[in-house]
PATOR-339216 format. One record per residue (C-alpha): x, y, z; chain. Coordinates in nm, 3 decimals, decimal comma. Example, Ala and Ser with C-alpha at 12.3 -4.5 7.8 and 13.67 -1.06 7.14 Angstrom:
REM residues 2
LUMLO       xx       yy       zz  chain
LUMLO    1,230   -0,450    0,780      A
LUMLO    1,367   -0,106    0,714      A
//
This chain:
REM residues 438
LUMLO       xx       yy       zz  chain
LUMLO    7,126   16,763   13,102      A
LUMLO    7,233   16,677   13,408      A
LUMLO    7,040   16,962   13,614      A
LUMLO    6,746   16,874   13,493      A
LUMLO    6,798   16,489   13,603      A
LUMLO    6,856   16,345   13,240      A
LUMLO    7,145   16,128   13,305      A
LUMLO    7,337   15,996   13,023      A
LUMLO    7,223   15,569   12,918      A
LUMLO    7,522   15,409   13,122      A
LUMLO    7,476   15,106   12,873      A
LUMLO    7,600   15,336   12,532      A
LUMLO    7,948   15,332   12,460      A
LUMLO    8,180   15,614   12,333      A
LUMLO    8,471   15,520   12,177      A
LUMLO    8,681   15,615   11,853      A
LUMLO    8,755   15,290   11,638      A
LUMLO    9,035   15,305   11,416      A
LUMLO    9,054   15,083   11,099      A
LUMLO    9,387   14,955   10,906      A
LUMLO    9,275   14,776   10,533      A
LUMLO    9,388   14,375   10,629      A
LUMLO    9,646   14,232   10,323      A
LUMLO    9,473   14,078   10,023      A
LUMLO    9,690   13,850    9,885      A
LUMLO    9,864   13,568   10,112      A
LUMLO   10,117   13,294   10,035      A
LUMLO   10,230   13,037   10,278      A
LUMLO   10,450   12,764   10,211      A
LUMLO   10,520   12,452   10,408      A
LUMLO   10,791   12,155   10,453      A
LUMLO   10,730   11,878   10,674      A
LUMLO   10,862   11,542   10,713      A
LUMLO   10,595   11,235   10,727      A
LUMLO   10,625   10,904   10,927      A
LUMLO   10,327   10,669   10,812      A
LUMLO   10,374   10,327   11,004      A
LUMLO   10,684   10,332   10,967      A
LUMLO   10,724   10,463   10,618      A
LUMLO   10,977   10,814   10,628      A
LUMLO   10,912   11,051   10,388      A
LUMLO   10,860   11,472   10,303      A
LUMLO   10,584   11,654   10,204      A
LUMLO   10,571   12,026   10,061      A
LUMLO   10,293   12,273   10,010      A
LUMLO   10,234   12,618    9,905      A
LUMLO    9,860   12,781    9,937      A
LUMLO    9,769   13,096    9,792      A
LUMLO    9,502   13,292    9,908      A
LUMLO    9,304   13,649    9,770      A
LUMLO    9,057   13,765   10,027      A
LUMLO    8,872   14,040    9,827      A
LUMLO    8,858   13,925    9,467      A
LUMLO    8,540   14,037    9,335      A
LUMLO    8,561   14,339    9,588      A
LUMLO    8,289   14,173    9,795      A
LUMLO    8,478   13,971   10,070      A
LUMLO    8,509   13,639    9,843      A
LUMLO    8,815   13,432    9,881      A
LUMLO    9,005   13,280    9,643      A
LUMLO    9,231   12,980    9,773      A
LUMLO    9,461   12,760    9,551      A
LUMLO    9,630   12,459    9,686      A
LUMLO    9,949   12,299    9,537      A
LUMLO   10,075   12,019    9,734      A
LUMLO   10,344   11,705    9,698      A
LUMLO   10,473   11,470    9,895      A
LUMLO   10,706   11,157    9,851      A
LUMLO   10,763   10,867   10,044      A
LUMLO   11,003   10,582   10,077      A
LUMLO   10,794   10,263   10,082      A
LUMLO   11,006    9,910   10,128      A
LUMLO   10,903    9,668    9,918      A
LUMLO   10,651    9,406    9,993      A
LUMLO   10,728    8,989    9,946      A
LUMLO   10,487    8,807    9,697      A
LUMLO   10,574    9,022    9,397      A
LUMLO   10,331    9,334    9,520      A
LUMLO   10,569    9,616    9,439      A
LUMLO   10,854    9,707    9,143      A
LUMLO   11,048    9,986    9,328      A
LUMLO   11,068   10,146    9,697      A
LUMLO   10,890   10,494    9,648      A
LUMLO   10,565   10,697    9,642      A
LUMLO   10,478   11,009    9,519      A
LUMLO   10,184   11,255    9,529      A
LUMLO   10,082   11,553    9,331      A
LUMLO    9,760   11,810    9,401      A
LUMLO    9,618   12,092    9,291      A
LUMLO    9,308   12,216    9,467      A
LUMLO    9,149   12,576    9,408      A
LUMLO    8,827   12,674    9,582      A
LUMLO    8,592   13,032    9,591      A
LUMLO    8,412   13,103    9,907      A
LUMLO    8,101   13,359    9,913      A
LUMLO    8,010   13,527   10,267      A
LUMLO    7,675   13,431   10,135      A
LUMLO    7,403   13,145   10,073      A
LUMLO    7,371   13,107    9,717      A
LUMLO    7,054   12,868    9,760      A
LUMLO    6,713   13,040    9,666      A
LUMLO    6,419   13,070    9,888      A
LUMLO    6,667   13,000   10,161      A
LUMLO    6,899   13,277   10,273      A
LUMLO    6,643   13,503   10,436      A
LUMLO    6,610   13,198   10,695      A
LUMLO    6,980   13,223   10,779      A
LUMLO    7,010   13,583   10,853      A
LUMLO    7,104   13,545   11,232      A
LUMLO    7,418   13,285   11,118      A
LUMLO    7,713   13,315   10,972      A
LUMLO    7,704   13,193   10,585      A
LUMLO    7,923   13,049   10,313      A
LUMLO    7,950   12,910    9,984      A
LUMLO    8,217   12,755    9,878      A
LUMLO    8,270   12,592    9,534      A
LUMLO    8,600   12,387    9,504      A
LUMLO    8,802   12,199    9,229      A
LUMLO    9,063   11,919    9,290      A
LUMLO    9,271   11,679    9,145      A
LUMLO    9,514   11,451    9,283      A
LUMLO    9,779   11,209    9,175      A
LUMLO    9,916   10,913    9,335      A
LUMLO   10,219   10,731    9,249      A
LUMLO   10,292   10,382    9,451      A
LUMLO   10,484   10,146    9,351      A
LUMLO   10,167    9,881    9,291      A
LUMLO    9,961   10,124    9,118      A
LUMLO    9,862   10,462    9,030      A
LUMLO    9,540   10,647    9,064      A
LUMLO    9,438   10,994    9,038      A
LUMLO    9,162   11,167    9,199      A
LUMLO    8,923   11,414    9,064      A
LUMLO    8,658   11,631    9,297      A
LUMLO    8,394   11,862    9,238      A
LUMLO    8,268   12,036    9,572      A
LUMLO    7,959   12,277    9,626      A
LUMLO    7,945   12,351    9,975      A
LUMLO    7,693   12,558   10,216      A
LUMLO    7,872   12,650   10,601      A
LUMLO    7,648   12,819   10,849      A
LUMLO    7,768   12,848   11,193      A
LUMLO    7,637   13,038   11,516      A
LUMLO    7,771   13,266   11,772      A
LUMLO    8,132   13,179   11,864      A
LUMLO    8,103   12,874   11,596      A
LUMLO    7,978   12,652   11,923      A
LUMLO    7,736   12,478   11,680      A
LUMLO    7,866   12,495   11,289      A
LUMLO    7,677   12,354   11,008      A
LUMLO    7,798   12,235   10,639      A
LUMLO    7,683   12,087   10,362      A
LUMLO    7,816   11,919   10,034      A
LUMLO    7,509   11,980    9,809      A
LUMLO    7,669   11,837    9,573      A
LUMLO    7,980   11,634    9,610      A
LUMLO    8,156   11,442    9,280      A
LUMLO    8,439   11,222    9,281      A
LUMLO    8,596   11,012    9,041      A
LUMLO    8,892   10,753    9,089      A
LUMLO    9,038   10,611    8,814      A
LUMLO    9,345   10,335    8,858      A
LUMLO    9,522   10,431    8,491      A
LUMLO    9,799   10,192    8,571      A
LUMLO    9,857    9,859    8,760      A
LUMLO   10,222    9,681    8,763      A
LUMLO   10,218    9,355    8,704      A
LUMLO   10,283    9,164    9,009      A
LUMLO    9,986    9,379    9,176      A
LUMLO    9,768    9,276    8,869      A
LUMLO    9,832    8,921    8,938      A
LUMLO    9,847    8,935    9,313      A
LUMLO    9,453    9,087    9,234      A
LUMLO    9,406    8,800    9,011      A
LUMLO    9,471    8,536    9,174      A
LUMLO    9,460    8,623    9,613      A
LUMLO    9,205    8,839    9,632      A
LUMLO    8,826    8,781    9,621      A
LUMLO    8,634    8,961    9,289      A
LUMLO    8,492    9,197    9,523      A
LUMLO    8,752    9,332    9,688      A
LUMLO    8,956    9,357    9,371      A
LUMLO    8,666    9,595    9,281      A
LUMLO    8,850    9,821    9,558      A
LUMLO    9,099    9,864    9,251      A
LUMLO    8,866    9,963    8,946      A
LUMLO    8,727   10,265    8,837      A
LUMLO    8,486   10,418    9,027      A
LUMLO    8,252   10,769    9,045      A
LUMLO    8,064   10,884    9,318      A
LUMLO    7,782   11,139    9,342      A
LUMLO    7,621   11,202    9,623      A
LUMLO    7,626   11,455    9,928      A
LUMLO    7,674   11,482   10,302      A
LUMLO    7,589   11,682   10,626      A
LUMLO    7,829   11,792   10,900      A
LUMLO    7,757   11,908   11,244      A
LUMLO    7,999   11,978   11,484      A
LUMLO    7,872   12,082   11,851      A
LUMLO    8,209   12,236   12,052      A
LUMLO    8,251   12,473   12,384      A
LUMLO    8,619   12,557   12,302      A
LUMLO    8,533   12,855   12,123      A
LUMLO    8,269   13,020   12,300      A
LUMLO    8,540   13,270   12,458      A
LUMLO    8,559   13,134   12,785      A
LUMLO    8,832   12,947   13,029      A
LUMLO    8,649   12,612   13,113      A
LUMLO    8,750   12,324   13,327      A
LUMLO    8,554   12,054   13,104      A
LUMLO    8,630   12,110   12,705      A
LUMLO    8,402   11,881   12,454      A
LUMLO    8,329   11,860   12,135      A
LUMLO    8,082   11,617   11,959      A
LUMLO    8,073   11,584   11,564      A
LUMLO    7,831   11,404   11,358      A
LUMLO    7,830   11,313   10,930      A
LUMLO    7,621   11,170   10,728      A
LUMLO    7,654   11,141   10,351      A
LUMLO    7,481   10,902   10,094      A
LUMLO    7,615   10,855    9,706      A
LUMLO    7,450   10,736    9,381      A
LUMLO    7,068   10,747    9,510      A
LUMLO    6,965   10,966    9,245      A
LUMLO    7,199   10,842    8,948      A
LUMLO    7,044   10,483    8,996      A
LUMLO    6,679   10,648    9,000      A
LUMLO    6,759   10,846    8,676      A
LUMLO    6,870   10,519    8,531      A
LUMLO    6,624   10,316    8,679      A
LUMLO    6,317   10,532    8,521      A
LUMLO    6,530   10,538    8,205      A
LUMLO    6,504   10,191    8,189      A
LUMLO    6,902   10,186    8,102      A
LUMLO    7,047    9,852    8,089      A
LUMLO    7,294    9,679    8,362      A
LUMLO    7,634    9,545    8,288      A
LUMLO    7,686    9,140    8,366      A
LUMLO    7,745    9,252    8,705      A
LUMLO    7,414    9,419    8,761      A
LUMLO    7,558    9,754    8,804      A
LUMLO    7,425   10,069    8,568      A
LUMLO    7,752   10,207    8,488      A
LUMLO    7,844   10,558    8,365      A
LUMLO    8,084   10,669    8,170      A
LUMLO    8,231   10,327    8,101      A
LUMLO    8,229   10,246    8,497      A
LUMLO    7,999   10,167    8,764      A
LUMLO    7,897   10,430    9,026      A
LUMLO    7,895   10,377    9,387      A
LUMLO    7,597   10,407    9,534      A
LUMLO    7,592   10,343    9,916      A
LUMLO    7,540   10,501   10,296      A
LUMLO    7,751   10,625   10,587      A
LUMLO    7,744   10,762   10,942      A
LUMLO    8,015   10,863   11,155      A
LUMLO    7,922   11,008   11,571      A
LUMLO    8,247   11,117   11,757      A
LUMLO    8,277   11,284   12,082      A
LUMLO    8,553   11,381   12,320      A
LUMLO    8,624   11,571   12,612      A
LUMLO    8,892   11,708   12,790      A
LUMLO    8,853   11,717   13,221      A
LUMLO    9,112   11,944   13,397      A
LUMLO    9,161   11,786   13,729      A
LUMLO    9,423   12,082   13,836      A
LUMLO    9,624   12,350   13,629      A
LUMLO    9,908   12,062   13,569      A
LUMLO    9,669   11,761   13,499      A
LUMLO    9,366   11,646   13,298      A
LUMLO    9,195   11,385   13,185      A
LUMLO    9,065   11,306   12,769      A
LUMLO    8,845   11,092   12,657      A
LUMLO    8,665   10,986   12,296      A
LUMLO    8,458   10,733   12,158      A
LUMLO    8,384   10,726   11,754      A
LUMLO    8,125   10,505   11,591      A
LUMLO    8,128   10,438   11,222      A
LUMLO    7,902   10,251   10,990      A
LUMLO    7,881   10,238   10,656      A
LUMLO    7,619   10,023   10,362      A
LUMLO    7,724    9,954   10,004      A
LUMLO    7,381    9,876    9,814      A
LUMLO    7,213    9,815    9,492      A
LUMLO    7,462    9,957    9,229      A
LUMLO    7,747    9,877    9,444      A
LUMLO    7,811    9,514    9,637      A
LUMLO    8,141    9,691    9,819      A
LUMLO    8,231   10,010    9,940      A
LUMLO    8,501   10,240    9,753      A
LUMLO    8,798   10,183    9,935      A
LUMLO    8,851   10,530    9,997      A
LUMLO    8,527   10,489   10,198      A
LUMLO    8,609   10,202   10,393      A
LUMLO    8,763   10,237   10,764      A
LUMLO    9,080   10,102   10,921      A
LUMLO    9,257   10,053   11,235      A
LUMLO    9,514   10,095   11,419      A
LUMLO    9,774   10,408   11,385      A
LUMLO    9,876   10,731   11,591      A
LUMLO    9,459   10,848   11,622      A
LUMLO    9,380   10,482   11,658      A
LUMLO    9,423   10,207   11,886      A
LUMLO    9,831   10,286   11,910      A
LUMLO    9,973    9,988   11,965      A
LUMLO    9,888    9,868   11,644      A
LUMLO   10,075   10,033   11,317      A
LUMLO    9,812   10,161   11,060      A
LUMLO    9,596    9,959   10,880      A
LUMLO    9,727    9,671   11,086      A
LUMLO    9,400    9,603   11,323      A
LUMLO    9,139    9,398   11,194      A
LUMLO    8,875    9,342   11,069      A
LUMLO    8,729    9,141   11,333      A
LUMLO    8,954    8,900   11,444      A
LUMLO    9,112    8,818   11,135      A
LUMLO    9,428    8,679   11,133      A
LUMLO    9,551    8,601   10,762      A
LUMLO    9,667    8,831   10,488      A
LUMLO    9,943    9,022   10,481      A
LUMLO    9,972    9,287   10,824      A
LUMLO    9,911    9,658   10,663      A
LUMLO    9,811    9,511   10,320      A
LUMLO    9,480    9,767   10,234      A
LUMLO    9,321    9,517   10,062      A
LUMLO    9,241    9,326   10,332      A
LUMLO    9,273    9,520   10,668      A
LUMLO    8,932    9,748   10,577      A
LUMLO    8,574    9,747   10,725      A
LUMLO    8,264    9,874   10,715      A
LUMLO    8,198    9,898   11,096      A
LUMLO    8,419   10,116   11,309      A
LUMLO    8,429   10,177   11,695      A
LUMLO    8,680   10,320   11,915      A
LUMLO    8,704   10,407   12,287      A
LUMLO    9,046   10,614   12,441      A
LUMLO    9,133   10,754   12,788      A
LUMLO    9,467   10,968   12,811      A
LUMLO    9,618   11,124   13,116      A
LUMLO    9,791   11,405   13,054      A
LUMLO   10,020   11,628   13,352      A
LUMLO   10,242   11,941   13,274      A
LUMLO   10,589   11,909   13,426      A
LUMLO   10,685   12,222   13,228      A
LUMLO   10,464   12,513   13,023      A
LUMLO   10,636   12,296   12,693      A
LUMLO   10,665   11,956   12,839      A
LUMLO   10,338   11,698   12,898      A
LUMLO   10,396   11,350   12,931      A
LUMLO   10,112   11,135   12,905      A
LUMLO    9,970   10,783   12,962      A
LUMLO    9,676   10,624   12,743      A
LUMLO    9,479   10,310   12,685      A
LUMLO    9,296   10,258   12,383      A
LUMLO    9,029    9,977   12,274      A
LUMLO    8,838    9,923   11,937      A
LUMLO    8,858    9,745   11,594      A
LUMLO    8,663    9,725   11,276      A
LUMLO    8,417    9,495   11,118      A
LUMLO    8,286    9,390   10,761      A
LUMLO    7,925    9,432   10,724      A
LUMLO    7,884    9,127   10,467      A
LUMLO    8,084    8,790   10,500      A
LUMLO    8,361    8,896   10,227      A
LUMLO    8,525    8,588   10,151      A
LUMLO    8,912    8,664   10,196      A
LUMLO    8,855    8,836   10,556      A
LUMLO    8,707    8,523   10,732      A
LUMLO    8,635    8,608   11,098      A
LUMLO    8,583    8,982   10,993      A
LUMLO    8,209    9,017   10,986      A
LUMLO    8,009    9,157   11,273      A
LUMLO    7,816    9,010   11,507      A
LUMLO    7,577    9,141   11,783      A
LUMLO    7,689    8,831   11,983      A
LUMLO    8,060    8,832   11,959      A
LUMLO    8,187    9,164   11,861      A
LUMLO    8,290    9,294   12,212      A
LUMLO    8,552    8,984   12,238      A
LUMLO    8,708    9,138   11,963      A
LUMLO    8,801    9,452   12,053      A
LUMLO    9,171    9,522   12,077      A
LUMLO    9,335    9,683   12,382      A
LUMLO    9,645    9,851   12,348      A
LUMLO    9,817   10,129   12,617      A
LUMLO   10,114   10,340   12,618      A
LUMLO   10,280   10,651   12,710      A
LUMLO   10,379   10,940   12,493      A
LUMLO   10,521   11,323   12,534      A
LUMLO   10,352   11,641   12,400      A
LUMLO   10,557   11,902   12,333      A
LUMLO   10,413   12,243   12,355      A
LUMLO   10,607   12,487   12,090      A
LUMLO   10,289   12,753   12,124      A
LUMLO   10,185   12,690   11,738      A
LUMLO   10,130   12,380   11,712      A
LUMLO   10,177   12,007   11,954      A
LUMLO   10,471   11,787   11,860      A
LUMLO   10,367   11,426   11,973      A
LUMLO   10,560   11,102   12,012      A
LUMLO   10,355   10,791   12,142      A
LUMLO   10,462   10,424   12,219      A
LUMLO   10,174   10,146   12,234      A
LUMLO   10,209    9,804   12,331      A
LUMLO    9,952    9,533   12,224      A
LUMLO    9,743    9,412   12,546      A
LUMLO    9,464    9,243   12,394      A
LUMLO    9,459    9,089   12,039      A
LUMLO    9,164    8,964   11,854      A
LUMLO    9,387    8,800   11,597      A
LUMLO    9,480    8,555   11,873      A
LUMLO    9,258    8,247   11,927      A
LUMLO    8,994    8,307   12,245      A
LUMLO    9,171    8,211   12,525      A
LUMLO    9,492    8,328   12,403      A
LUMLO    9,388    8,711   12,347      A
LUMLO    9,532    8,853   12,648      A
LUMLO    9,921    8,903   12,545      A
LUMLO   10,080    9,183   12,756      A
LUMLO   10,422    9,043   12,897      A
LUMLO   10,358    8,718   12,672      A
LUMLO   10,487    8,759   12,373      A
LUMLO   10,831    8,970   12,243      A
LUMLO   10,660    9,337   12,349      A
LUMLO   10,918    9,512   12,082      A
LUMLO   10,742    9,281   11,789      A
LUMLO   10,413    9,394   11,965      A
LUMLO   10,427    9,736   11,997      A
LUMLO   10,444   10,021   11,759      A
LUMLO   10,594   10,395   11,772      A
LUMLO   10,479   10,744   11,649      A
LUMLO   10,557   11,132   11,548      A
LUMLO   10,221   11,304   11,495      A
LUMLO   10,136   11,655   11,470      A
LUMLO    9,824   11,778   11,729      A
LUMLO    9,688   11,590   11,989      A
LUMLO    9,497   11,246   11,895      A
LUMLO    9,190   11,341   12,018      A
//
């Protein structure tokens, strides 16, 4: 009543809000070609999602992917044919809710999920083949904006089995690679679980001059199997490993910090960094880590003037270049700068330099000079630097990069510094990636 000095609340609203029901089943499909090192080849997907399926806001997803790539043949007898195929199938069920008791009613003020997830995955190379089975149960909590989200695998089960070998891989195993790295190519289940944070500012709604984003993971495997068998008193194989199921389980520990920002000198220009630190333990039931597990080097999101898996470890220098069995560590740090400047809305060229490398964490016999050390590790990081153009299509960044070597651990010290030295087109390495590397 405005006569009598009762003034409407200026801070209430009135509005009408109008409500259309959202679609409830969704199918998307996708083609894209792949270029890994150097390897062409075409991948296809289809996902099918149903966003209401017990009528409660759950979604449904199933994922059907396949992809095929043209490999070229390796010397020494390591492949039968030039070709690799994949095949997955991956459904999942997410709850907008915390199915953990005694717990929810401390999340209210978050944003909750629960999502349980199936997959299995087969892998065709010419060497081998393995397939992939996962079990997933999965908590996500995330705050206002998702600036700070939270997730964790409660429970997270893999198994990898290696059903078929060819014959020249068998005996390449056999006979030039040490026992336990040929245990990279066995069996092997994992049960364990993990924690992921992830820290960001480019969601909380607002145009900023300085973007970052810092994400942290820690997961651990086979603690708890190797207690139940301990107090079991179950016996170990000749290896002392407790095995299950016929194979040994991996029982081990890993870390992974990785930050990066993003400085925007003017509307055209800007600067990115990141740095990534990785360490990982195999112990007790397990004397090396699964080799999905173990890092590499080197590639498009790597140090870029090295082709994947082609860096490292250390400053190992025999082996065949890109052959996984020996091109893995345990230890993995990386530090990139990129300058970036707009010369159109679609158009960014950009100029980077790049250092890291990986490390062993135990003196594997068949990577000599790949094991850490406090006192020597910084002489073997590799330096690499390049240019590259991003290409802005509004959905998505089309990237093309070209590194050149500048620094190379691999060389004898003394001899490391190899910019202008030595042929730069056998020392440098191209790329087509999707997003930008950091």
């Amino acid at each position: 009543d405005y006569k009598e000095g009762n003034y409407p609340d200026s801070t209430l609203l009135d509005c009408e809000i109008y409500l259309t029901p959202g679609e409830i089943h969704f199918i998307q499909t996708g083609l894209s070609g792949t270029n890994k090192a150097g390897d062409l080849g075409i991948a296809f997907n289809v996902k099918y999602n149903h966003q209401n399926l017990f009528n409660g806001a759950e979604l449904f997803n199933i994922d059907l992917k396949s992809a095929y790539e043209f490999v070229p043949g390796k010397s020494g007898g390591n492949s039968l044919n030039n070709n690799f195929y994949e095949l997955g199938v991956t459904p999942s069920l997410t709850f907008p809710n915390l199915h953990l008791p005694f717990v929810e009613k401390y999340v209210t003020r978050y944003t909750v999920q629960t999502r349980y997830s199936l997959g299995f995955d087969i892998q065709k190379r010419p060497e081998f083949a393995r397939d992939f089975f996962n079990f997933s149960w999965q908590f996500r909590w995330s705050g206002r904006n998702n600036i700070v989200t939270h997730s964790v695998d409660l429970l997270d089960i893999n198994y990898v089995a290696m059903p078929w070998k060819s014959e020249d891989f068998q005996h390449y195993l056999d006979t030039e690679v040490d026992p336990l790295t040929k245990l990279s190519y066995e069996n092997v289940f994992t049960a364990g679980s993990n924690y992921n944070f992830i820290y960001t500012n480019a969601h909380s709604g607002r145009i900023r001059q300085h973007l970052y984003t810092i994400r942290f993971n820690a997961e651990s495997s086979g603690n708890a199997l190797h207690g139940i068998f301990s107090l079991a008193g179950a016996k170990k194989t000749d290896t002392g490993q407790y095995n299950l199921f016929g194979n040994p389980f991996a029982q081990y520990v890993k870390s992974d910090i990785d930050f990066s920002e993003t400085l925007q000198i003017n509307p055209a220009s800007g600067l990115a960094f990141h740095t990534g630190l990785g360490v990982a333990y195999p112990y007790r039931n397990s004397t090396i880590l699964p080799f999905e597990k173990r890092y590499y080097a080197g590639g498009p999101n790597s140090v870029r003037g090295w082709r994947t898996r082609y860096l490292g470890p250390g400053s190992f220098n025999q082996g065949i270049a890109g052959d996984p069995t020996t091109h893995v560590g345990d230890v993995s740090f990386i530090v990139s700068a990129e300058y970036r400047y707009k010369v159109m809305d679609w158009l960014e060229p950009a100029f980077f330099v790049d250092c890291g490398n990986i490390w062993t964490i135990r003196d594997y016999p068949n990577q000599p000079d790949g094991l850490f050390k406090w006192d020597s590790f910084y002489k073997e990081l590799a330096v690499g630097t390049g240019i590259g153009l991003r290409f802005d299509l509004g959905f998505f960044v089309f990237r093309l990069d070209a590194g050149t070597k500048v620094y190379d651990p691999a060389f004898p010290e003394g001899n490391r510094l190899i910019l202008f030295k030595e042929n730069l087109w056998r020392n440098s390495a191209a790329y087509i990636a999707i997003g930008y590397p950091f």
